[in-house]
C-alpha positions in Angstrom: 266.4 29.7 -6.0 269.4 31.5 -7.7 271.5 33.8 -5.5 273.9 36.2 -6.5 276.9 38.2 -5.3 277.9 41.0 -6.7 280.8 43.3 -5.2 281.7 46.8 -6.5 284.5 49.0 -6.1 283.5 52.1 -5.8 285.7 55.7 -6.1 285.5 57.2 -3.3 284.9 60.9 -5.1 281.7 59.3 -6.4 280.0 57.6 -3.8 277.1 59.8 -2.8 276.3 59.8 -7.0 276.7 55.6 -6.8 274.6 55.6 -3.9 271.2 57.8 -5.8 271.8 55.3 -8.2 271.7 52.2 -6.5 268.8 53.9 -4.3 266.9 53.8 -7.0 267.7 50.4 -8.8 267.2 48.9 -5.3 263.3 50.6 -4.8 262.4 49.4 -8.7 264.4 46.1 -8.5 261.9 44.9 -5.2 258.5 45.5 -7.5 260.1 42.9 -10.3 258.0 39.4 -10.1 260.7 36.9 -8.8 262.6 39.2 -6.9 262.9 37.2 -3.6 265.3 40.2 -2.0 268.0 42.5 -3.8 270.2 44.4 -0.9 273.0 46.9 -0.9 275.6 46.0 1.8 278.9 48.4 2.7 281.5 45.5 3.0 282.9 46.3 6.9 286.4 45.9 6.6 287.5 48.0 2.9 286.2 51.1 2.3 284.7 52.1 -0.9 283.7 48.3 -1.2 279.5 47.3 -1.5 278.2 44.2 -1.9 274.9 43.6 -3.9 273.1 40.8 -2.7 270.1 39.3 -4.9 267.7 36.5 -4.5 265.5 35.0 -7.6 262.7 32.7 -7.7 264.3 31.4 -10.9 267.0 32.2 -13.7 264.0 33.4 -15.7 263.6 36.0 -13.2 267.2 36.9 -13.3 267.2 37.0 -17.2 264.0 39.4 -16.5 265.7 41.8 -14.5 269.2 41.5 -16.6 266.7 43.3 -19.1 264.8 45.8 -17.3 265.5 49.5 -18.2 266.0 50.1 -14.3 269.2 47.9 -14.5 270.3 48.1 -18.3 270.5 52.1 -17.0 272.3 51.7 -13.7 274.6 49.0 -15.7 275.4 51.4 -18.2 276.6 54.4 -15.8 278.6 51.6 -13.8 281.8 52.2 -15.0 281.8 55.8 -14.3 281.4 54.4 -10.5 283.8 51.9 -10.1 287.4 51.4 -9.6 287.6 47.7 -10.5 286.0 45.5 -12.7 282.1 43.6 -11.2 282.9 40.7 -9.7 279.6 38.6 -9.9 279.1 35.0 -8.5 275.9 33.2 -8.9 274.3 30.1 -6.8 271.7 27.8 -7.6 270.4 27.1 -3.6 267.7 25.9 -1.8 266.4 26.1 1.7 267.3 24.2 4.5 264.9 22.9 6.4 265.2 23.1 10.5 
């Protein structure tokens, strides 16, 4: 299982805008084959800051979606959103058993 991080600075002036955007890479993203979970979180304690956290059966998966015209698009208007450059960390995990 690969999990990733990814946290985004967003301006402030262009939130509502990042938010349509993400709305809809979010709804497209859950259909993909491999998609375990993909989920937009407001970071509680910095304003402006969201947190995208994915969850993928497999890297091919990942590779999948790093394709897809859903992301490709919302990866291409990113910069006009953010106040800081992506900062993406990925995990190779598996599940603990109780």
């Amino acid at each position: 299982m690969i999990i990733i991080h990814a946290v985004m600075q967003v301006n402030p002036a262009l939130k509502e805008k990042f938010l349509a955007e993400a709305k809809q890479l979010l709804a497209a993203t859950h259909q993909e084959e491999g998609n375990l979970s993909y989920e937009l979180y407001n970071h509680f304690e910095q304003d402006n800051t969201y947190i995208m956290v994915e969850t993928w059966r497999d890297m091919e998966a990942v590779a999948s979606h790093n394709t897809s015209s859903h992301f490709t698009g919302f990866a291409a208007k990113a910069p006009e959103f953010l106040t800081a450059p992506l900062d993406v960390k990925e995990y190779n995990a598996e599940p603990v058993s109780k």
